[in-house]
C-alpha positions as CSV (number, residue, x, y, z in Angstrom):
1,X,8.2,-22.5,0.2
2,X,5.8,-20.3,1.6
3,X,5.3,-16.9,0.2
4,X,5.7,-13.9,2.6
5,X,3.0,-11.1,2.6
6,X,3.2,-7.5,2.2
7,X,0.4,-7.2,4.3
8,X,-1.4,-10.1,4.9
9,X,-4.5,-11.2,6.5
10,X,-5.6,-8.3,9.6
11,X,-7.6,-8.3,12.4
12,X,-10.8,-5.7,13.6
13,X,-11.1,-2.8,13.8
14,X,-8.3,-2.7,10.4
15,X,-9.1,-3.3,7.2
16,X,-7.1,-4.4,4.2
17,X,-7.8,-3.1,0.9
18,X,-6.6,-3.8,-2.6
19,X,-6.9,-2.4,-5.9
20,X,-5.5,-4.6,-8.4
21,X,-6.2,-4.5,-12.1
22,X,-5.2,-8.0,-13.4
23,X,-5.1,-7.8,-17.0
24,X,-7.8,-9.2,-19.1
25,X,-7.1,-12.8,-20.9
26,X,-6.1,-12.6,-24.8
27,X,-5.9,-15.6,-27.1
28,X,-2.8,-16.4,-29.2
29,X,-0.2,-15.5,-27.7
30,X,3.0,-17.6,-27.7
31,X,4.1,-19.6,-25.1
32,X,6.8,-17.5,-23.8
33,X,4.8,-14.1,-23.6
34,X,4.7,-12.6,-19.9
35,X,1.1,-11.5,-21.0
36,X,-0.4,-15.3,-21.1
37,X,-3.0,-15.8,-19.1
38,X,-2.1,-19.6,-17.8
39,X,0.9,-18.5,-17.3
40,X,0.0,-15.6,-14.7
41,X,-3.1,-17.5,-13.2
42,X,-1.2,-19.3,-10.4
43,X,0.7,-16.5,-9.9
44,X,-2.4,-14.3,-9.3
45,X,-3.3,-17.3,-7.0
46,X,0.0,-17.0,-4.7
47,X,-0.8,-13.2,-4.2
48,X,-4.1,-13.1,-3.4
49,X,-4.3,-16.4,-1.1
50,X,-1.5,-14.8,1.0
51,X,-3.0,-11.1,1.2
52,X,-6.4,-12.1,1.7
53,X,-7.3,-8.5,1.5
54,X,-10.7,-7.5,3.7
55,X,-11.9,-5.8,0.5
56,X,-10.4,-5.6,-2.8
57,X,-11.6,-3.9,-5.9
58,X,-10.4,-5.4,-9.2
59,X,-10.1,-4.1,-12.8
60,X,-10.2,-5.7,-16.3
61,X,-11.7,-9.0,-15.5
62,X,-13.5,-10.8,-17.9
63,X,-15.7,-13.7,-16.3
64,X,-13.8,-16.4,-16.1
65,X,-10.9,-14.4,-14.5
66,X,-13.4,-13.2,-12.1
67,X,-14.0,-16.6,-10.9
68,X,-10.7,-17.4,-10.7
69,X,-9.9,-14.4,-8.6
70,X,-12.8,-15.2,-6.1
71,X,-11.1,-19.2,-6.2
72,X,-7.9,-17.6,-5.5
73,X,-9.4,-16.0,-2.3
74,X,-11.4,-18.9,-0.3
75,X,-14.9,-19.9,0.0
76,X,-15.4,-17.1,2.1
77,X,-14.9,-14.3,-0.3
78,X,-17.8,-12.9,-2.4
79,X,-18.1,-10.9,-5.0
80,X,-20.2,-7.9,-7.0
81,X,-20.0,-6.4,-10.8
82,X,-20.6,-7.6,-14.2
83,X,-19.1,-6.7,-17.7
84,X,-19.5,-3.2,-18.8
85,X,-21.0,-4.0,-22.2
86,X,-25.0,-3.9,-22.0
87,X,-25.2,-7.3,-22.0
88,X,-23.1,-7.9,-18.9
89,X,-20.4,-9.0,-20.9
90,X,-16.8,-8.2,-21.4
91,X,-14.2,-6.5,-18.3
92,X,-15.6,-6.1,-15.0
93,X,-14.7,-3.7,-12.0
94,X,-15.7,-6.1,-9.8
95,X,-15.5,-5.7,-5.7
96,X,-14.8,-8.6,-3.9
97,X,-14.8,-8.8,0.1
98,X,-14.7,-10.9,2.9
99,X,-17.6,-12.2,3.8
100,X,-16.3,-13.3,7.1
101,X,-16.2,-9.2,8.4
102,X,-18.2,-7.3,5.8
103,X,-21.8,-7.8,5.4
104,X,-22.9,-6.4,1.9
105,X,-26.3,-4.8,2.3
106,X,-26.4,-3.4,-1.4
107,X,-24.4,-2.5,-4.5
108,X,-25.0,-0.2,-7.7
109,X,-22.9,-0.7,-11.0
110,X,-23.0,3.0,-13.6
111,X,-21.8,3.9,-16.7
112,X,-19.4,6.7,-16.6
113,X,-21.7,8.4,-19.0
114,X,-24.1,11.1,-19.4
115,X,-26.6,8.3,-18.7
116,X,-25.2,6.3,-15.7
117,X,-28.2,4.3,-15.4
118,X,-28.1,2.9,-19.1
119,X,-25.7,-0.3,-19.3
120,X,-23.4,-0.4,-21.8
121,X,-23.5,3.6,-22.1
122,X,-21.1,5.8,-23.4
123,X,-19.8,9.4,-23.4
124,X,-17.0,12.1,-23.0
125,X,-14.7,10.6,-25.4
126,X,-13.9,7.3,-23.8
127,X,-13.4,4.3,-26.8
128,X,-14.3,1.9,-24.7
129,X,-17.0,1.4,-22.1
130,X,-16.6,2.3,-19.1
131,X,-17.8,1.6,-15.6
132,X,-18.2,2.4,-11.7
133,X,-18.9,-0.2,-8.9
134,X,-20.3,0.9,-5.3
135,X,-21.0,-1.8,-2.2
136,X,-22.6,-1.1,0.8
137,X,-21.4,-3.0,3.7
138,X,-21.9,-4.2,7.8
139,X,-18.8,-4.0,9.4
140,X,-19.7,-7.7,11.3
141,X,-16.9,-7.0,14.0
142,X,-17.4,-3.5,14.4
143,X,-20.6,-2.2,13.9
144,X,-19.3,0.4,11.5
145,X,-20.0,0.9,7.5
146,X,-18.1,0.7,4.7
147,X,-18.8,2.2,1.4
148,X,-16.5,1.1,-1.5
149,X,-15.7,2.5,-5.1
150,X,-14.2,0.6,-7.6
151,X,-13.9,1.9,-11.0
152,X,-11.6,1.8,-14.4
153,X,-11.1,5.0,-16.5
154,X,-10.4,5.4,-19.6
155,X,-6.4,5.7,-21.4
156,X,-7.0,7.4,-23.9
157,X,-9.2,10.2,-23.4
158,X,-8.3,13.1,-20.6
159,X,-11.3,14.4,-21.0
160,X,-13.4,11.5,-19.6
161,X,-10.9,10.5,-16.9
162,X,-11.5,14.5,-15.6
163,X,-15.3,14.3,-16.4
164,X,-15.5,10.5,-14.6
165,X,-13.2,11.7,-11.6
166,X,-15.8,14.8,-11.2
167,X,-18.7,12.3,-11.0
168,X,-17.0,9.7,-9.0
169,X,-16.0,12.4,-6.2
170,X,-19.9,14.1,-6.4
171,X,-20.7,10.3,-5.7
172,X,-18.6,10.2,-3.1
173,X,-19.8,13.4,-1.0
174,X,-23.0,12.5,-1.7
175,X,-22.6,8.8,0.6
176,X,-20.9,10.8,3.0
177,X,-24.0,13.4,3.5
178,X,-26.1,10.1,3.7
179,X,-23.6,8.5,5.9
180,X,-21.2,10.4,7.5
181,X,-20.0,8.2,9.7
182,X,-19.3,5.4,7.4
183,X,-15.7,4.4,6.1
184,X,-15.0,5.5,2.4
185,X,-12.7,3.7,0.4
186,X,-12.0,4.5,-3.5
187,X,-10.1,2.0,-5.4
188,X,-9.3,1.9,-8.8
189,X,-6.7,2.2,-12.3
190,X,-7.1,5.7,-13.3
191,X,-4.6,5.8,-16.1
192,X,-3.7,9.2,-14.5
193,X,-0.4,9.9,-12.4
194,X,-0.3,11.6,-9.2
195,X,0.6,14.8,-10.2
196,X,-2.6,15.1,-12.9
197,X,-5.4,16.9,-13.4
198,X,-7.6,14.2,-12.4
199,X,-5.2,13.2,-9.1
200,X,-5.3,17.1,-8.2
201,X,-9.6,17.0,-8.8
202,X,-9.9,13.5,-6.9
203,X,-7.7,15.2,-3.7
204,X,-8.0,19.0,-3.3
205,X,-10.4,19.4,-1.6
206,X,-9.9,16.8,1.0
207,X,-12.7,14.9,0.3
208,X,-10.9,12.0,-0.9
209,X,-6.8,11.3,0.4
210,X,-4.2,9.2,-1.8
211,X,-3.5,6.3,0.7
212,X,0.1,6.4,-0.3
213,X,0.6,10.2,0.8
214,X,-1.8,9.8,3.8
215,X,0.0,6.4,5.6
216,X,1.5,6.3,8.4
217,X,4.1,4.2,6.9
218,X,5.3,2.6,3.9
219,X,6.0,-0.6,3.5
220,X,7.6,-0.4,-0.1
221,X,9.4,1.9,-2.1
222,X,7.3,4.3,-5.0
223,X,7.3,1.7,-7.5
224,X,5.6,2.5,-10.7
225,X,2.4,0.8,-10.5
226,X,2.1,0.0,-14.5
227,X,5.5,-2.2,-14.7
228,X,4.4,-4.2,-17.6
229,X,6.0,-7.1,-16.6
230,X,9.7,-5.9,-16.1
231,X,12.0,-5.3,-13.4
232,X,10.3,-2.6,-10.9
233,X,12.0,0.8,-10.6
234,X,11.7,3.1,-7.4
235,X,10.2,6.4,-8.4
236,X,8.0,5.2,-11.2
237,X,4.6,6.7,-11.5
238,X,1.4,5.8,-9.2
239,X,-1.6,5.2,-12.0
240,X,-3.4,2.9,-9.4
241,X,-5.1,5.0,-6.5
242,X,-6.5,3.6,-2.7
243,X,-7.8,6.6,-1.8
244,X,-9.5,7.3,1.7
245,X,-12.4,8.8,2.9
246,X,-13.6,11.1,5.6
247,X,-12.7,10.0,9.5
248,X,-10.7,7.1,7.9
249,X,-6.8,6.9,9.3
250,X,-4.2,5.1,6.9
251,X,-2.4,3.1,9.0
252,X,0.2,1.4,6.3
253,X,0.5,1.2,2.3
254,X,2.7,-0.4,0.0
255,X,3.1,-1.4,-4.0
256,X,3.2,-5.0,-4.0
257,X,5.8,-5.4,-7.0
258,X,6.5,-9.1,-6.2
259,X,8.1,-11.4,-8.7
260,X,8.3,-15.1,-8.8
261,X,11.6,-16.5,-10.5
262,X,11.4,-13.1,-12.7
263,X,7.6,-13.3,-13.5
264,X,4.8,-11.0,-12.7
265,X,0.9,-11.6,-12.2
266,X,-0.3,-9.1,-14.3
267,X,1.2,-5.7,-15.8
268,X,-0.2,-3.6,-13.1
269,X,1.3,-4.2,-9.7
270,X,-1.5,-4.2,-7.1
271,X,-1.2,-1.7,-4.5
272,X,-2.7,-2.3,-0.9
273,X,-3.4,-0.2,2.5
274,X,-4.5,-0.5,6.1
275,X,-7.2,1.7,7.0
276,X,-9.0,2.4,10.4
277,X,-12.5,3.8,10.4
278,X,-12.3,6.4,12.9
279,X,-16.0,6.9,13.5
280,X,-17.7,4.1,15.8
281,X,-21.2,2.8,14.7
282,X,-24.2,5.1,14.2
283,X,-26.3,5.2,17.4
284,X,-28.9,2.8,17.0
């Protein structure tokens, strides 16, 4: 049987995202925990080989899963990020595009620290280490950029998601003052909900637009994005943000809660959007 899309593959000038954080492997776990890796692996597969997002950003992967995720997509899909520890070990916020349409042309992995530049670094209260992706890309069919975020933060501490969604957002205006006429495209878990602190710092000023309040249409009702392997429910909360740039138009969005026979990929459910750079190419 072939699985049926929420989105699917789309065609120029449109571009698919996805922000999907896919759970990071533990060992020793009993056979009939939802939480097993070889269980969810082929399931992960069946998504992503029939999205085949243009550009996805993915959270909590640990190497091997990384590779798997970039198996899962084709031979045409590349990837950028490495582990958060100092060492490049450990989760990754990787980004991982089509190669086929987006031409990288550079990418910068920080700490969300005092010291962004230091791997492995560590402030404002998060436990854990934590990390921001960027890519640079050629739009090979339009002409256009793309500048992607990707990023993790942290669930404990409110203070370091509000400190890391400041820093993300100066990060953001300051691409768009490089490149104003490039297409921005945040994508991450932020362990917030959309009525936060950190939701309301990421959107007031209209920097930076939640994809799911910006579409044009939706293609799936508000399911909670952290369903932990259970039934989905309608009206559960949004913890996993696409958010939009500057001149970019959000065509369609949806929470992609699928099941199959009653099991789930991961704990998150990824949520996906179709966005149109509304700027053409910078004048050459």
């Amino acid at each position: 049987m072939t699985d049926v899309a929420l989105i699917g593959p789309v065609t120029a000038p449109e571009l698919h995202v996805m922000t999907f954080n896919i759970r990071r492997r533990f060992a020793q776990l009993l056979p009939g925990n939802p939480d097993r890796w070889e269980t969810r692996k082929p399931l992960l597969r069946r998504i992503l080989s029939t999205e085949q997002p243009t550009l996805l950003g993915v959270q909590e992967a640990l190497a091997d899963q990384a590779e798997w995720v970039g198996q899962a997509l084709g031979p045409h899909y590349r990837g950028v990020g490495r582990g958060r520890n100092a060492d490049g070990d450990d989760e990754r916020c990787a980004i991982f595009y089509d190669s086929r349409r987006l031409e990288l042309t550079g990418w910068t992995q920080r700490a969300l620290s005092d010291t962004p530049d230091v791997p492995g670094s560590r402030a404002w209260g998060n436990r854990v280490r934590r990390v921001l992706v960027s890519a640079e890309f050629t739009d090979l069919a339009t002409g256009g950029r793309v500048l992607a975020f990707n990023t993790h933060l942290d669930h404990h501490s409110w203070r370091s998601r509000l400190r890391s969604a400041e820093y993300l957002l100066e990060l953001v205006r300051t691409a768009h003052t490089a490149e104003p006429t490039a297409a921005i495209v945040v994508t991450g878990d932020f362990n917030a909900a959309a009525d936060s602190a950190v939701h309301r710092r990421l959107t007031a000023d209209g920097t930076l637009r939640d994809a799911w309040l910006a579409a044009a249409e939706r293609l799936s009702p508000q399911w909670g994005t952290f369903g932990h392997y259970k039934r989905p429910k309608p009206g559960g909360k949004r913890i996993d943000f696409i958010l939009a740039g500057p001149g970019v138009t959000v065509l369609r969005t949806g929470i992609n809660a699928v099941r199959f026979n009653g099991l789930a990929a991961s704990d998150h459910e990824p949520v996906q959007a179709v966005l149109r750079a509304d700027a053409g190419p910078p004048e050459s």
